[in-house]
N, C-alpha and C positions, 0 to 999 in steps of 0.2 A: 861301818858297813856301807857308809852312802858312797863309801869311792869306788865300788864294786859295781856302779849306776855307770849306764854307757852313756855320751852323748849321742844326740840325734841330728850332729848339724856337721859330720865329716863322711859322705860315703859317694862310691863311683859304681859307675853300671859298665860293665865289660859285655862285648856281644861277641861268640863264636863267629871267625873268620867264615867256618862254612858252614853249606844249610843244613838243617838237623837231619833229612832226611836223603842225602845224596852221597852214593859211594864217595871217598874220598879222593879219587881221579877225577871224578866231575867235580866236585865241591873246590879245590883247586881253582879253577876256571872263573869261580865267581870272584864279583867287586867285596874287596874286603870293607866290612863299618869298622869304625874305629870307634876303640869305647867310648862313653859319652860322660862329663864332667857335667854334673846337673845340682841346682839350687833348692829341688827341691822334688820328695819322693815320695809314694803314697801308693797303697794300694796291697803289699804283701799280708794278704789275706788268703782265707778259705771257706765253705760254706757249704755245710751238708743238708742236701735238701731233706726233709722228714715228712713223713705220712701219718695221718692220725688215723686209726680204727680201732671202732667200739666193737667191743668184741660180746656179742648177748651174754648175758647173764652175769658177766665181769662190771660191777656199778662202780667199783674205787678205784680206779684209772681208766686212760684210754692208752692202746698200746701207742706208742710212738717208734714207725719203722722206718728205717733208712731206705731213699731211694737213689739219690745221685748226690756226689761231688763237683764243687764247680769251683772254679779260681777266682779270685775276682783279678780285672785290669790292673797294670803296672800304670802308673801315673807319675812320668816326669818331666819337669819344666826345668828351662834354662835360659839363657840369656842368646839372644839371638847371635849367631858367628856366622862367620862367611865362607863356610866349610857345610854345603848345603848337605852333607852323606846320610842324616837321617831322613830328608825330604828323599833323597834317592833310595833311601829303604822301603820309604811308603809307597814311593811311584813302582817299584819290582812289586810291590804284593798287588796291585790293580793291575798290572799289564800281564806277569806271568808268573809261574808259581812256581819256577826253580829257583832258589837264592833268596824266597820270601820268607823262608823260618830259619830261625837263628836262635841256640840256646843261649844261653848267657847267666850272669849273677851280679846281684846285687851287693856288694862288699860294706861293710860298715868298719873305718878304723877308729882309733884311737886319736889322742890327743899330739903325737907322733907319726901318726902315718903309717900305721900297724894295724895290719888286719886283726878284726876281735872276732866280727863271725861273718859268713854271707848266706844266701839263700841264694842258688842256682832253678833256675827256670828251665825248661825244656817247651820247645817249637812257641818261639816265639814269635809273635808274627806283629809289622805294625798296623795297629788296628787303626787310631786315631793323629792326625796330627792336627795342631790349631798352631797360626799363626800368629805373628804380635797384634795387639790391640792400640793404634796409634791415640793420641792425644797432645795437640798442641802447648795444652796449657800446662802438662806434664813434666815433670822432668825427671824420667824416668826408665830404667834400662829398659829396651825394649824385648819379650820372654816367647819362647816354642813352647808346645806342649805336644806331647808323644805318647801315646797310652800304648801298650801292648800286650793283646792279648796270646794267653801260654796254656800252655797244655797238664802245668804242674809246678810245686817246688817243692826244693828238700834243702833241709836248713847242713847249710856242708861244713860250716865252720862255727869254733867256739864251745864252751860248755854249758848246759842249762841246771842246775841244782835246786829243784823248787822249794826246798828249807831255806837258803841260802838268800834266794829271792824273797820269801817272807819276811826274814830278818832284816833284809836292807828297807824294805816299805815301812817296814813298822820302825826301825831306825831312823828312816827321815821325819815321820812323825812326832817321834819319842824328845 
């Protein structure tokens, strides 16, 4: 069951040519990103916020109600290149905000180069970027960092089978 386990150390981030939110005549016009070959990813999360209330006379729970959904950041680093197009990503969402949101997906393949699943993002926008951290005494690739904040994802590729998943955990175990 454990070969049914994905790795975590082959996947690519693709960004929509145009902005999420422009007829496709104007979106046309904008600077295309080209997808981004990145070292390392983090952040395909979700988190619902809850509310607690005691409700009088109810003593063996408190209700717990949902108030909002939130995304967490995309987090990805890479190795610094000399194709500055995610720094000009950042610099369009600070100056102007056509051409600043971009949907995109996170791909994860195989051991081949075969897509297994991705998670697609909607309006993404880039929220953070950090650049390298020098050190003489280093020697060491020098790394970007790009966080980008979205508006959502939906896992668009792949299959989830939760028996199938129990079996392979308790299999690596076993």
């Amino acid at each position: 069951m454990s070969k049914d386990l994905l790795p975590a150390f082959r996947f690519i981030l693709t960004l929509d040519k145009a902005d999420a939110y422009l007829p496709p005549s104007q979106a046309a016009l904008l600077p295309e990103i080209a997808p981004g070959d990145f070292q390392e990813g983090k952040g395909l999360g979700a988190e619902l916020e809850v509310m607690t209330y005691a409700e009088g006379g109810v003593n063996d729970f408190v209700h717990q109600l949902p108030v909002r959904h939130s995304w967490n950041r995309l987090v990805l680093k890479r190795g610094i290149v000399r194709d500055p197009i995610l720094w000009q990503w950042y610099q369009i969402g600070l100056s102007q905000s056509l051409g600043a949101r971009r949907d995109g997906s996170v791909i994860l393949l195989d051991h081949q180069g075969k897509r297994v699943m991705a998670w697609e993002f909607r309006g993404g926008i880039a929220a953070k970027w950090i650049g390298p951290e020098f050190s003489a005494m280093d020697n060491a690739i020098v790394v970007e960092s790009l966080e980008i904040a979205h508006q959502g994802l939906n896992l668009a590729g792949g299959t989830f089978d939760i028996g199938e998943a129990v079996e392979a955990v308790i299999g690596v175990f076993s």
